[in-house]
N, C-alpha and C positions, 0 to 999 in steps of 0.2 A: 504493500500500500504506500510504502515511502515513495516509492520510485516512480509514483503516478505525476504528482505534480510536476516531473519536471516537464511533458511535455507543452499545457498551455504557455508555458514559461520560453519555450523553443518559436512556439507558434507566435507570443510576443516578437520575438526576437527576428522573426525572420520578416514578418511584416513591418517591424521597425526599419531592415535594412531594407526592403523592396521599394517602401514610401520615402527611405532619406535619398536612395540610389533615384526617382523618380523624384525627388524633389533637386536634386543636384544636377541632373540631365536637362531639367525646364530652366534652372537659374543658370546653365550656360550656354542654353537656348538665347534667354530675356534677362541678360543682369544686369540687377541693379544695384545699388548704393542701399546699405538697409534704410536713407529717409525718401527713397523711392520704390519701395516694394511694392508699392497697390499697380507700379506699372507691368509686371510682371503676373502677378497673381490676379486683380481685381477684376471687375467684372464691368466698371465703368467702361460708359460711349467711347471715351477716350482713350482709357488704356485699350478696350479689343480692337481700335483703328491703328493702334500704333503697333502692337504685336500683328495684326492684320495685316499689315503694309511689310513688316517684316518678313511675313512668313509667304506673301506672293513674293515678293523677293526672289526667296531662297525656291520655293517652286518654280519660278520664272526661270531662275538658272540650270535649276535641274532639268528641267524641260527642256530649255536652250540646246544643251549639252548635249541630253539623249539623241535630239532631234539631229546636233550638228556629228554627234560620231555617225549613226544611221545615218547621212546621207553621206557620209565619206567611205563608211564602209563599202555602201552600194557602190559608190564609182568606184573604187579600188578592185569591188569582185568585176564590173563591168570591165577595165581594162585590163586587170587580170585576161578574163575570158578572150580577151581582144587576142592578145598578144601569147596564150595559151600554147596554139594549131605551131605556132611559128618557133615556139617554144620546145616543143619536144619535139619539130624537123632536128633543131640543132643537137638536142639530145641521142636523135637515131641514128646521124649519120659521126657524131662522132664515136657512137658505139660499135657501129659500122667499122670504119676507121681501128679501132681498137679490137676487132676480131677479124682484122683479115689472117690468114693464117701467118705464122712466123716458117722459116725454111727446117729448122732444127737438122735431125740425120734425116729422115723421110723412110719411107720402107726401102726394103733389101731388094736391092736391082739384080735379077737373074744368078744366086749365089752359087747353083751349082758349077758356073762358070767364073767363079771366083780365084784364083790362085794367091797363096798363103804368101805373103802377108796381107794382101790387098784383100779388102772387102768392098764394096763399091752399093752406096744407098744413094735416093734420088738428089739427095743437097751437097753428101759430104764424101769421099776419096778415106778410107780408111789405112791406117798401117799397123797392122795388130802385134802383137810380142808375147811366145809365151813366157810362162814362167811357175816354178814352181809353186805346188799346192801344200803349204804348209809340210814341206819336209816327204811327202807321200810322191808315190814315183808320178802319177799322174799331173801333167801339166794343167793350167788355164792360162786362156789369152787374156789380154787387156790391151787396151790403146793407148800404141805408141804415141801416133801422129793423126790427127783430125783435121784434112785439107776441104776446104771449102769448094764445090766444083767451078764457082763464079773465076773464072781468070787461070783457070787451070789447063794446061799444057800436057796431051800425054804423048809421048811415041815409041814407035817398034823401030826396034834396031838388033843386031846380031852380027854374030862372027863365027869363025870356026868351029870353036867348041860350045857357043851358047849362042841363047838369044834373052834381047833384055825390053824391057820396061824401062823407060826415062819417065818420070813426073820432075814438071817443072812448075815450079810456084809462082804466083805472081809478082813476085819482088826479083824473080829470073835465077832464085838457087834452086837446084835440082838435086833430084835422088833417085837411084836408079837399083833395082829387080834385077837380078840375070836366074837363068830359067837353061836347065838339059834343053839338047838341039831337038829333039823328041816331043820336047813341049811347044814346036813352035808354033802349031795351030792355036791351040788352048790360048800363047799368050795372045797372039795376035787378034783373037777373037776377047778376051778382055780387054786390049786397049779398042778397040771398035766398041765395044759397048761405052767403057768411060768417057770417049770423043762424043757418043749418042747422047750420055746423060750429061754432057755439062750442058751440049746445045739445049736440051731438054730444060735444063736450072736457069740457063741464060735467059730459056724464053718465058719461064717459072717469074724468074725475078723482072722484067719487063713487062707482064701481066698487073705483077703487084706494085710495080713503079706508076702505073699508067691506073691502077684502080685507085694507088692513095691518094695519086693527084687530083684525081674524078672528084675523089671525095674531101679534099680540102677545098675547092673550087666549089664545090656544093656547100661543105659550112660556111665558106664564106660567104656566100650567097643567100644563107637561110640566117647567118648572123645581121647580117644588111637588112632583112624583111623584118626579120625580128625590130631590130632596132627602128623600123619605118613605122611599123606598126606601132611599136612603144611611142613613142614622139606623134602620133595620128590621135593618140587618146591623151594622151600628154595633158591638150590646151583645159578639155573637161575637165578633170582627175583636177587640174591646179584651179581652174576656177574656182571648181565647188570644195575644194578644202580652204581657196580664198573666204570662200560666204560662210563655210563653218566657222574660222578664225574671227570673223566680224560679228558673228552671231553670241559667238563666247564670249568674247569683249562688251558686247552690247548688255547681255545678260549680268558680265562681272562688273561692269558700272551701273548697271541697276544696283545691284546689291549694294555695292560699295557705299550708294547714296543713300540706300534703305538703313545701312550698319551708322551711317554716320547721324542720319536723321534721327537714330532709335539713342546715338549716345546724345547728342543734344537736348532731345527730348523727356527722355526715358532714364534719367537718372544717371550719366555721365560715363556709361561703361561702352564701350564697343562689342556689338556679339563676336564672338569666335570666329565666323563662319555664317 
């Protein structure tokens, strides 16, 4: 039974703080000097014209406001939309641009007719090496030398006892294959292919010479529209954030006159806000 009373005592208390929190929120609404409080509180003609004038005011700018971001938001989704289409041309083609394929090695060109060290893929001239597998008699190769076909030189030559391979780089030093007389079809038919495949890379790479250019002459083209278009919504877009800007000011010098009328009049305080 002790423990009953304490709640009206809560219920006090909390109603105390609801009414001082709601009395403290109106006096920095309308404050005044304590020998002007009936302007705040009272119910005279006078004081509800002067909190009245106040508080269109403070509606008036709120209003202003909503009104002036709404109609900027609108023009800004409208030349958004404007300039949108022209927007993601530029995004597609430089994606474009960014997936034409790269040359890397390419696939295995004709392997069966490969001879060791040479391995021959569509971009790149191979020179492989073996070498031992962790101590175990069994060999693996790995690459020696990765020549690129672009500028690449091959040819057949022979002598008495052999015949050879010349690879010549495009900086003009070369390295040379000799091959048994026995194998002279085999080479000869691998350097005919490597002669095929550079032509084949040369004209690989002239493809994608003549596709990036396409496609930079196209962004720059769709960055140009772009930007014509931006600058076509342009004049709108700044007027009517011009009339927002005037609207807010109009509305902030309302106030401003309302907050000074109300400390003149109203007991010598400025509202907040």
């Amino acid at each position: 039974m002790a423990g009953t009373g304490g709640h009206p005592v809560r219920t006090v208390i909390v109603v105390l703080v609801v009414v001082g929190c709601g009395l403290l929120f109106w006096l920095l609404r309308y404050p005044c000097v304590p020998g002007r409080l009936r302007y705040a509180f009272s119910f005279g003609a006078e004081e509800r014209a002067a909190r009245r004038a106040l508080s269109d005011a403070r509606g008036e700018r709120r209003s202003a406001c909503e009104k002036a971001d709404r109609s900027v938001a609108e023009a800004e989704r409208r030349w958004s939309d404007r300039v949108a289409p022209f927007r993601q041309r530029v995004r597609e083609l430089e994606a474009a641009r960014a997936a034409l394929p790269k040359p890397g090695q390419g696939r295995a060109v004709r392997p069966k007719r490969w001879l060791p060290p040479l391995e021959l893929h569509e971009h790149v001239l191979l020179f492989m090496k073996n070498e031992a597998a962790g101590g175990e008699d069994a060999a693996r190769t790995s690459v020696e030398e990765e020549l690129p076909l672009a500028g690449l030189a091959v040819d057949f030559g022979h002598t008495r006892d052999n015949v050879h391979i010349r690879v010549t780089r495009p900086d003009g030093t070369s390295r040379t294959e000799h091959y048994p007389r026995d194998r002279e079809v085999a080479v000869y038919d691998l350097v005919e292919d490597v002669r095929n495949q550079v032509l084949r890379h040369q004209q690989f790479l002239a493809r994608q010479e003549a596709r990036e250019a396409e496609l930079v002459t196209e962004t720059k083209r769709a960055e140009a529209d772009l930007a014509q278009a931006g600058e076509a919504g342009r004049p709108e877009l700044d007027t009517i954030r011009e009339a927002a800007r005037t609207r807010r000011a109009r509305a902030d010098a309302l106030l401003r006159a309302a907050r000074d009328g109300w400390k003149t009049d109203a007991g010598g305080l400025r509202p907040w806000r």
